[in-house]
N, C-alpha and C positions, 0 to 999 in steps of 0.2 A: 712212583715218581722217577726214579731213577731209567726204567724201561722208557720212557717220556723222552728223556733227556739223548740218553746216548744209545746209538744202533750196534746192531753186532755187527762183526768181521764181518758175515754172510752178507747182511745187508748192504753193507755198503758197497763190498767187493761189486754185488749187482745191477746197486744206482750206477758202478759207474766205467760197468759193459755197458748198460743202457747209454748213457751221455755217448760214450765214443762210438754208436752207433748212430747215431740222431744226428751229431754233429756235421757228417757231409753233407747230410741232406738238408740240416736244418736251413745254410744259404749257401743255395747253389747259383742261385746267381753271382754274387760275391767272385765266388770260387772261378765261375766263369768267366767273368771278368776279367780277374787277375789277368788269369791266363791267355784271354785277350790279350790283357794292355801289355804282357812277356813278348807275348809274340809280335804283336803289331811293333812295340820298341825295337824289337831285335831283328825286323825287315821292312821296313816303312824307310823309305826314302826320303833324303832332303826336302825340307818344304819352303817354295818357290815364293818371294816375297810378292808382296799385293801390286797390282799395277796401281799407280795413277789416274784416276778416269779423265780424259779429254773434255779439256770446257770447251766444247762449241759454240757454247753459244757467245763465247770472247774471243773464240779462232772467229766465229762468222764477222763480229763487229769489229774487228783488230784486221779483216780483207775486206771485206765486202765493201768499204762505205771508197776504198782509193778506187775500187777498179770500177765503182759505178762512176765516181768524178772521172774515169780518164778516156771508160766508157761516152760521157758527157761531151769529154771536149772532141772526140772522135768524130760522134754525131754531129757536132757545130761545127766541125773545119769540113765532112764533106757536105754541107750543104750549101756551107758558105761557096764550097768549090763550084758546088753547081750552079750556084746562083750568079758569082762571075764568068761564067760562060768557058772555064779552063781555065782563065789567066790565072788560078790560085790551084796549084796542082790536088790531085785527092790524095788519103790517105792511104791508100794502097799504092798510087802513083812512085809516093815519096818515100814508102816501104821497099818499093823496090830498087830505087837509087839507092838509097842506102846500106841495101845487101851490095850492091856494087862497088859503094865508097867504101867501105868497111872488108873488103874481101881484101884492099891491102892498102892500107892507113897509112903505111911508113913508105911511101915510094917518093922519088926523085927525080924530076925531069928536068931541072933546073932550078934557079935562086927563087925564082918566083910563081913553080909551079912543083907545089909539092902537094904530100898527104898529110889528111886533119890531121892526124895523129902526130907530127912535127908541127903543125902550128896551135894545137892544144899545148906540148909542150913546152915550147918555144913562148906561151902565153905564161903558165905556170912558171917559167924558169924567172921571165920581168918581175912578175906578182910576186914569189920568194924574196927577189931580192929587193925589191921594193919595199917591201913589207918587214922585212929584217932589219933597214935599215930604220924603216919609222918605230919598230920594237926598239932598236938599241936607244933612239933618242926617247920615245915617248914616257916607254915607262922610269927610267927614271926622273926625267921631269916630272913625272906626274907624282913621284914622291916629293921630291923638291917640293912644288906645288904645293901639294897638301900638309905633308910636314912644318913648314916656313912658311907664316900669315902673310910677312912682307912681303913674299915670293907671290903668294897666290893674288894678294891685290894689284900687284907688279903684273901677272901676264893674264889674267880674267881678263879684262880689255879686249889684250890684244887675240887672246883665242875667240871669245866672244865676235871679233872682228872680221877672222880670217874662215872659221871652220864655215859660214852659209856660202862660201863664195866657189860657183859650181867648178868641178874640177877642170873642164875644160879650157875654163879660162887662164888655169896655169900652165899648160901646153905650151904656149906658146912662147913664154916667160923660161921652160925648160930650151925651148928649141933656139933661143936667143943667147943662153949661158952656156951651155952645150955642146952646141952646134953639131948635134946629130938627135938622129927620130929615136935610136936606143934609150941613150940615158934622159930623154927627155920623158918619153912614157914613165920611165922610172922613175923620175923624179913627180912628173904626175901622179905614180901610186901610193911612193912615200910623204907626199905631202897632205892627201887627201887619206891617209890611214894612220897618221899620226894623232887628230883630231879624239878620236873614239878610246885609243889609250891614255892616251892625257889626261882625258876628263874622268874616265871611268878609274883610275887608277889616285888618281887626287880626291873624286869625295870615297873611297877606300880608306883612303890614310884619315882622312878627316872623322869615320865613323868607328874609328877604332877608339872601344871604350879609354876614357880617362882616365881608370885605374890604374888598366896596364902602363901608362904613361909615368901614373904616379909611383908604382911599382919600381920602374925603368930608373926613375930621379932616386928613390931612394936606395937600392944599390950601387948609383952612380953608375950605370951601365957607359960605356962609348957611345958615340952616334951609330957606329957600325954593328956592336951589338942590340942596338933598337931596333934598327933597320933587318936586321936577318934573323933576330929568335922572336921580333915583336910583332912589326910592321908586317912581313913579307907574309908569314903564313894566315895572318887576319886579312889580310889585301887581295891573298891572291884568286878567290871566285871573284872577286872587280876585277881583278886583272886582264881575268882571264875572260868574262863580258866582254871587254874591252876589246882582246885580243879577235873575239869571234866578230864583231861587229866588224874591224878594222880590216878582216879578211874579206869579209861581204862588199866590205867599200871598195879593195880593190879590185876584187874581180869583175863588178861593174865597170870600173871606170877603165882598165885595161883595154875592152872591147872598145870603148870609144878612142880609145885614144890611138890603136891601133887601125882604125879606119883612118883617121885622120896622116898618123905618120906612116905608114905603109910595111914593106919589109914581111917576115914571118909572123905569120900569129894569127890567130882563132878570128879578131876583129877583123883585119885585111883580108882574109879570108872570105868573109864576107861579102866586103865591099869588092872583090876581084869577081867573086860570081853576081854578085849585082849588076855589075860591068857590063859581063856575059851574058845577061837575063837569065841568069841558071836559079830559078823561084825550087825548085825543090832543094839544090842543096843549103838555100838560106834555111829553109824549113828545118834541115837534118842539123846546121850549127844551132841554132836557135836552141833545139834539145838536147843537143852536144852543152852548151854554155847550161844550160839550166841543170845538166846531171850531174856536170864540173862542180859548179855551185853548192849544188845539192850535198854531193859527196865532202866537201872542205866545212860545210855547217854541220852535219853530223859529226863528224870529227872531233871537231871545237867542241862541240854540246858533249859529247862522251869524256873529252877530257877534265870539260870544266865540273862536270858532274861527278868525276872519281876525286876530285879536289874540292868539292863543296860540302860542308861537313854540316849539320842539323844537330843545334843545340838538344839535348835529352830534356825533356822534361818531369821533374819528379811528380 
């Protein structure tokens, strides 16, 4: 029983030569391994983060679909060209004028014969300050408005009254009080851009929830602190609608009005190479006024978009 149980010295001493023999071999994969993973750690080089795979096929429909429409209108203006017989220049025609207009924009020959580039600006300089002038009145009126029920049955009417009426027909009303083509245009942009913040900036105030009102009453806040921790930052994507709209208003209407009163500027401009029978450079303002455009509405949309905040929903 005892022989069973427990082994002699000899014995054992031998099982365990044998084990520390056995043991390298037993896993030598392991062991290689290891010393793999030693070595690779201790000379493997930084590993370079994953790229991004390109969505093509959102690059392709995020290009492809402007440059087939512009594609489009290329095609329709030269055949339209050919089909008038040249009176309507082609599009290479007016491609090459306009490497020429552009080779120097800012030149000076006199009061009434300058480059686009001074009667673009010159156009933009009315439009700013037109437009400045109808921001300082509009929008707050258009709190007033909204805020003040009294207020707002009091001038509904009369907006309702005055904003269908085309702006051209105030030109003349500017060149009567005035009595010059400047502040008359301008009073053309300010009065026909005042419309668009008014109204967008009055139902603003109006859709501001009623709590916050009730909120406002039972702190007994001031008017002034309603109006600027309340009002303002709930108002201002209307505001700011308003604002974008009221820019689109006047940069239409500037070009007319500037045909009409004369002097510097993008509209006159126009009307002076119409004069001249110059059909290609109408061409190159025409795209000139529409990039102008272009570029003052993205703008607005970008800023009204960093200011328009989207309720979270749980």
């Amino acid at each position: 029983m005892v022989s069973a149980v427990f082994h002699s010295p000899l014995a054992a001493a031998t099982e365990s030569i044998a084990m520390k023999k056995e043991a390298p071999s037993a896993h030598p994969a392991s062991a290689n391994g290891l010393k793999a993973s030693q070595t690779s750690t201790g000379s493997a080089a930084p590993q370079t983060p994953a790229r991004t795979p390109i969505d093509w096929r959102g690059l392709v429909l995020a290009v492809l679909p402007p440059i087939m429409g512009l594609c489009l209108l290329i095609g329709i203006w030269a055949l339209v060209s050919v089909g008038t017989k040249n009176s309507i220049p082609s599009p290479w025609e007016t491609w090459q004028q306009a490497l020429e207009l552009f080779s120097d924009p800012f030149y000076r020959k006199g009061p009434n014969d300058q480059g686009v580039g001074w009667n673009v600006l010159m156009s933009l300089e009315r439009v700013a300050v037109g437009f400045g002038l109808a921001a300082a009145v509009g929008i707050p009126a258009g709190f007033a408005i909204g805020r003040f029920e009294f207020l707002g049955r009091m001038f509904n009417p009369l907006i309702s009254l005055l904003r269908p009426v085309s702006p051209l027909a105030w030109l003349p009303i500017g060149l009567l009080v005035f009595k010059g083509a400047n502040p008359a245009a301008i009073w053309t942009i300010f009065i026909c851009s005042i419309w668009p913040m008014v109204i967008n900036t009055a139902v603003g105030v109006q859709r501001v929830p009623q709590d916050y009102m009730n909120v406002a009453r039972v702190l007994n806040l001031s008017e002034w602190k309603i109006v600027t921790k309340i009002l303002f930052p709930a108002v201002l994507p209307y505001m700011l609608t308003g604002v974008r709209l009221a820019v689109g208003t006047a940069w239409l209407v500037i070009v007319a009005a500037e045909m009409l009163t004369g002097g510097v500027g993008i509209g006159f401009w126009v009307w002076d190479e119409w004069n001249n029978l110059n059909v290609k450079n109408i061409i190159i303002a025409i795209f000139v006024i529409g990039i102008v455009g272009l570029i003052l509405e993205y703008a607005l949309i970008k800023i009204a978009t960093a200011f328009t905040f989207e309720e979270v929903k749980n």
